[in-house]
Legacy VTK file of the C-alpha trace (Angstrom):
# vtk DataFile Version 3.0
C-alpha trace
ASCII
DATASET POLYDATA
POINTS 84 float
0.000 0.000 0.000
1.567 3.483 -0.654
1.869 6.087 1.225
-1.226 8.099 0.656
-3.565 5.070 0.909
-2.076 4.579 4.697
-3.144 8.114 5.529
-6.328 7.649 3.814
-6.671 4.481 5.600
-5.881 6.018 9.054
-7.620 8.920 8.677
-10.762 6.949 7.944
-10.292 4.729 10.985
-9.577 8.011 13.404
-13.310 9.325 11.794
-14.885 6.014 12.352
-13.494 5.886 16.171
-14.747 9.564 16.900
-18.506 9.237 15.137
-19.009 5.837 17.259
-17.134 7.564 20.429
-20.241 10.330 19.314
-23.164 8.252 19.069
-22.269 6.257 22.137
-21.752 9.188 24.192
-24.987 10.890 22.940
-26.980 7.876 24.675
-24.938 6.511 27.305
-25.173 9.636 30.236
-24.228 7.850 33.450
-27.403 9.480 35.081
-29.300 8.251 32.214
-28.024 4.704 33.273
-28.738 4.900 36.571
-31.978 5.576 36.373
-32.403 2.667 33.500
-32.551 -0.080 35.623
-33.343 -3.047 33.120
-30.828 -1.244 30.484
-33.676 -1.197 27.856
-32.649 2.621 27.027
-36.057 4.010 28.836
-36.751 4.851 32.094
-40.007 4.067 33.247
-42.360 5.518 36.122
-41.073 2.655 38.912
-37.516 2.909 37.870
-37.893 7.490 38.235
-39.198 7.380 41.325
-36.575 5.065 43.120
-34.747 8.076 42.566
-37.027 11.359 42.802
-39.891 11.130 45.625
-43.169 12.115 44.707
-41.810 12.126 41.286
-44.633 11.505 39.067
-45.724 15.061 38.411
-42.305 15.737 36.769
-42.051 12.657 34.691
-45.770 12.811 33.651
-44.297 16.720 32.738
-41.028 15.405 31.095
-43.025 12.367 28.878
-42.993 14.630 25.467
-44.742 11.457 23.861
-46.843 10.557 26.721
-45.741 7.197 25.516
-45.451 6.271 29.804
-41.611 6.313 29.494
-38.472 8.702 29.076
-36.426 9.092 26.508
-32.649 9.533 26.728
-33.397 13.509 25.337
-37.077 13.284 27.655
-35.088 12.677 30.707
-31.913 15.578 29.690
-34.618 17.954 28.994
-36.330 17.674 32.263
-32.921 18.539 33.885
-32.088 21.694 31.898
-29.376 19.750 30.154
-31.154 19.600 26.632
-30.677 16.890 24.526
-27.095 15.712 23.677
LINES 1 85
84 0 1 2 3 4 5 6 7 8 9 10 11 12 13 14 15 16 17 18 19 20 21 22 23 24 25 26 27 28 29 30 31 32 33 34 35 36 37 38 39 40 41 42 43 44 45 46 47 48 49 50 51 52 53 54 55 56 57 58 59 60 61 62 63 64 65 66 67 68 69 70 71 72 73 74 75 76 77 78 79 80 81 82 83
């Protein structure tokens, strides 16, 4: 392989490592995971309030999609962080 098809090689692998070092960061917030008990990427009613008391008013308020569960960006909006 010559030269320029090694950079072009290893520049495509350093692009590949950051966009999957991007999208795994984007949904894996440790306070996110905490909260996720089962690890199913949604936090549900039961699993909020083993951390917030009397918490149902704010997740009923945070549930954009009144779908009954949060969201990765549900749960960061709620907090002020916005979605990231």
């Amino acid at each position: 392989m010559n030269r320029i098809g090694k950079m072009f090689l290893m520049a495509s692998i350093l692009v590949l490592m950051a966009l999957n070092g991007w999208a795994a960061d984007k949904q894996d917030h440790i306070c996110f995971r905490a909260l996720d008990a089962d690890q199913d990427g949604l936090v549900t009613l039961a699993e909020f309030e083993k951390y917030y008391q009397d918490g149902e008013a704010k997740f009923k308020a945070a549930d954009a999609d009144h779908d009954g569960k949060l969201t990765h960006d549900e749960y960061h909006d709620l907090l002020g962080h916005g979605s990231s």
